[in-house]
N, C-alpha and C positions, 0 to 999 in steps of 0.2 A: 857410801854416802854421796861422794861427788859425781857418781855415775845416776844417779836419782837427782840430782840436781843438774845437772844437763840434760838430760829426758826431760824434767819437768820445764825449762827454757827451751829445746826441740818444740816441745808440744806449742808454748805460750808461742813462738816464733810463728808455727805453723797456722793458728788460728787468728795472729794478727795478719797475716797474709790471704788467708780466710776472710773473711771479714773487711779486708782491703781492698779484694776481689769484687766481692760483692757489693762493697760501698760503689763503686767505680761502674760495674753492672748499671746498678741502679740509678745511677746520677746520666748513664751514657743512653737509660731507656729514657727519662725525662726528657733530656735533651733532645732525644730524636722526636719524640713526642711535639715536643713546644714548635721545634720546627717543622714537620712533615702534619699536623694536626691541623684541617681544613681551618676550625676556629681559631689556632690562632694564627694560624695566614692571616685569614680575614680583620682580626686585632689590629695586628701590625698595619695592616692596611690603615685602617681606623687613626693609628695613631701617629700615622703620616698627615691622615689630612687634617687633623687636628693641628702638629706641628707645622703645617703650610698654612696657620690660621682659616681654615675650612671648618668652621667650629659646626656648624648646622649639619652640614655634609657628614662629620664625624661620627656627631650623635645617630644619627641617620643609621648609620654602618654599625655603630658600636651597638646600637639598641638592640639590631635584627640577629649581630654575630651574638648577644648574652641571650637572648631569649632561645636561641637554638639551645645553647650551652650555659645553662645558670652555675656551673662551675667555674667561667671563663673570667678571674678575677681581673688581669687587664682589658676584657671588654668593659666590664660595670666601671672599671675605674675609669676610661673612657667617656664612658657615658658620664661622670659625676664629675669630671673636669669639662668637659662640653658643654652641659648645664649651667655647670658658673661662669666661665667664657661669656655664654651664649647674655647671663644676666648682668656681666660687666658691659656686654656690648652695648646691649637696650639702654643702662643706664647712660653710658658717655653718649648713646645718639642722643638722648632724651634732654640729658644737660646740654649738649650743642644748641640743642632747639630751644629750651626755654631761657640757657643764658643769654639769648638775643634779646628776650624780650624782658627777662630783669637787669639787663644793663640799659634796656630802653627807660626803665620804670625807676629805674637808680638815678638816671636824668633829670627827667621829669616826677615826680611823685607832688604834685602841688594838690592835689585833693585826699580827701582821707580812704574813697575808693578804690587809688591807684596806690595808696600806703600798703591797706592791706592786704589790695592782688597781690604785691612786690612780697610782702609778708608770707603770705599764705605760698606762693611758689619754692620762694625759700626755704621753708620750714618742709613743704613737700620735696624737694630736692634733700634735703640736707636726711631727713627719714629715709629715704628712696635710696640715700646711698647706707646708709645704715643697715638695713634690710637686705645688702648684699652677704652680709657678713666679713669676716676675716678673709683678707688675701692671705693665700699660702705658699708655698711649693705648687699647689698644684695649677694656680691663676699667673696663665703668662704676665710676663713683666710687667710689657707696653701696656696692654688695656688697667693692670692695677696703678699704675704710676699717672693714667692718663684720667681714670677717674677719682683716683685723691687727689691731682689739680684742681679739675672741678669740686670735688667735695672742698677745700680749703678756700677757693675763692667764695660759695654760698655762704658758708660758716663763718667767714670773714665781714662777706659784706653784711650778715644778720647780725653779728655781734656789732657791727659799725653803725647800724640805720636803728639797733633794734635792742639797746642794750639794758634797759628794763622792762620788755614785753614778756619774757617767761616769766 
């Protein structure tokens, strides 16, 4: 009986090492894979210039490495943090440029013209940042943190100038 019960531990032993074998195999093919694999050279690449905020450049790289390789789950991710980057950036240029002109119109607003240009900017800012969506994990810090400034100053001055128009 305990010579059948050691054979049957032999065996389990020998196919956990089987099988330990092969996990290690497999995980050592990936591995060479992920590295010596032209696409994702090219990724990495991508996700350098990403990280050196090169968001345009990025997408650029990340678009042509996932279309070669539509398997290439860090190019597309690439591309889909580039994308939002690229719409934080538009927004914070966009609110640089018009906050000049609704803090002119926060000034001055003495005709009912210049009320609802200041209004109507507003409210398109304040959508416009809306329309970004949710900052995540995947939207660098700075540009998130730099247009919830702006989005809080809009929001602010509409509730302040504008507080039963909705």
């Amino acid at each position: 009986m305990q010579n059948n019960e050691s054979k049957r531990r032999s065996a389990t032993s020998k196919l956990n090492l089987s099988l330990l074998a092969i996990t290690a195999v497999v995980i050592a093919l990936l591995t060479l894979y992920y590295v010596a694999s032209p696409s994702y050279i090219d990724s990495r690449d991508a996700k350098a210039l990403f990280a050196a905020g090169r968001y345009q450049e990025a997408l650029n790289a990340a678009e042509i490495t996932y279309a070669e390789n539509p398997y290439n789950i860090m190019a597309y991710s690439i591309v889909e943090q580039s994308k939002l980057a690229l719409n934080y950036e538009r927004y914070i240029a966009d609110a640089a440029k018009y906050k000049i002109e609704i803090d002119d119109l926060i000034n001055d607003h003495s005709n009912q013209i210049d009320r609802m240009k200041l209004k109507m900017l507003l409210e398109a800012m304040i959508f416009d940042y809306a329309r970004l969506g949710e900052a995540g994990y995947k939207t660098p810090p700075h540009l998130s943190k730099e247009a919830d400034e702006y989005n809080r100053a809009f929001t602010d001055a509409y509730a302040r100038l504008f507080k039963n128009a909705r």
